[in-house]
N, C-alpha and C positions, 0 to 999 in steps of 0.2 A: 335726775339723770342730766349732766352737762353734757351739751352739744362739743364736739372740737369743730370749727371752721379750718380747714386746709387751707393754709396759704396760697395763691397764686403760682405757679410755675414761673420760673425765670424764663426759660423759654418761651410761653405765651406773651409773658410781660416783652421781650426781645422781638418778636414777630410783631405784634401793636405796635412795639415802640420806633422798629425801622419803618415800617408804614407811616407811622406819623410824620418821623423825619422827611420818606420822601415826597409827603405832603407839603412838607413845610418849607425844603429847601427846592426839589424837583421842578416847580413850575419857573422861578425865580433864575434856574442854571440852563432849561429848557428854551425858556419863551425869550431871557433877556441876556446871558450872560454867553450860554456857548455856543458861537456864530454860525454853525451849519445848521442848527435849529432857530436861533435865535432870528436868522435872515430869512427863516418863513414864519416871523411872529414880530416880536417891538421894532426890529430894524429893517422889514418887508414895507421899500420903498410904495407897495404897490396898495398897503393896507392905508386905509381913509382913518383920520384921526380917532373917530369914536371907536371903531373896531380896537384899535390900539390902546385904548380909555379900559374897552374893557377885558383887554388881555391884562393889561395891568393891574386891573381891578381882582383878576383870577390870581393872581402872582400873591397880591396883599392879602387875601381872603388865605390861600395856602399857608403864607405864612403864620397869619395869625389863629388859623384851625389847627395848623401841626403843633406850633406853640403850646397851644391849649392843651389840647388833648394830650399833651404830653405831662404838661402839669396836671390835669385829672391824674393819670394812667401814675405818676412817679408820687402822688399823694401819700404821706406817710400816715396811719392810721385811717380810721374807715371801714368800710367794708372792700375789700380788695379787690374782689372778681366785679362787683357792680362799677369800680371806676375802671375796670379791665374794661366793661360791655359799654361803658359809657365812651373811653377812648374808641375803642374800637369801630365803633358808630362812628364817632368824629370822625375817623380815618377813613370809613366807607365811602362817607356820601358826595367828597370832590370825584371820586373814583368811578363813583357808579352817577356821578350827572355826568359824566363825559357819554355812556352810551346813553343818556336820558336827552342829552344835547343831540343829537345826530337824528332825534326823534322827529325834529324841529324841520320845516320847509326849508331850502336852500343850506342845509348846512352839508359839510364834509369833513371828517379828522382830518382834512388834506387840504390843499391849496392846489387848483389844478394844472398851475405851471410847477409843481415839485412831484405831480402825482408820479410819475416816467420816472424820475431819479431816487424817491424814497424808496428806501429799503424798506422790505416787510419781516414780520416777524409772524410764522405760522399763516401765511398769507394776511395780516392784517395791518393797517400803521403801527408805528412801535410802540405810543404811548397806549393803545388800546391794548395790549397785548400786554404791555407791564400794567395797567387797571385792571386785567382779569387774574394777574400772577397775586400783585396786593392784596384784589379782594378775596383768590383762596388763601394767601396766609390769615388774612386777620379772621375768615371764618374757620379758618381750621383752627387756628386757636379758642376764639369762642368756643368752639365744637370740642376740643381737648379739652378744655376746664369744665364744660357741663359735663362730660362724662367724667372727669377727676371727682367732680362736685359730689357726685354721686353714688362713686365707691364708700363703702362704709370700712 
């Protein structure tokens, strides 16, 4: 008796893969490029050099995690859904160290000359808010393909 393996979903594959994107491009257009955020990050006169060291250092590591992951996830042959679960990982874990970072003494998602002016989203900073949107897509898709996996 041959097994059939189910393809992956386009849609799973579509939810990972914008994840990844906003992995890869998001900190890069956040931290450095568009100025109302960017001026509470690389261009925040107020930030000391190393803090800035490793803002950038978060910009590179994005980009070259969403990259990846991307090529995992768009891998042609394979097993499909293992480079779905292996992208998908990659895409979590910038996500889910942001509330792992806030763990940490002295930190804030916030800067507290911008805390008065930031807008919130569902009472929280925005980028926290789109890390818990990302992490239910890419788990819902996880979640949607184990159960596809599983229909016979």
């Amino acid at each position: 008796m041959t097994m059939t393996v189910k393809p992956v979903s386009k849609l799973s594959k579509a939810v990972v893969g914008a994840a990844l994107a906003a992995t890869g491009v998001g900190p890069l257009l956040a931290d450095f490029l568009v100025p109302r955020s960017a001026n509470q990050h690389l261009h925040n006169p107020n930030w000391p050099p190393h803090a800035k060291f490793h803002n950038a250092q978060y910009i590179a590591m994005g980009m070259l995690s969403g990259g990846y992951g991307l090529r995992v996830l768009l891998r042609r042959g394979g097993d499909q859904r293992a480079q779905l679960h292996t992208a998908a990982t990659i895409a979590a874990v910038p996500w889910l160290g942001m509330f792992g970072a806030l763990l940490f003494p002295g930190t804030a998602a916030s800067d507290p000359e911008f805390e008065d002016t930031e807008p919130k989203v569902l009472g929280m900073h925005p980028q926290l808010a789109l890390a818990l949107a990302l992490l239910a897509g890419v788990s819902g898709a996880v979640t949607a393909e184990r159960v596809r996996s599983r229909r016979v």
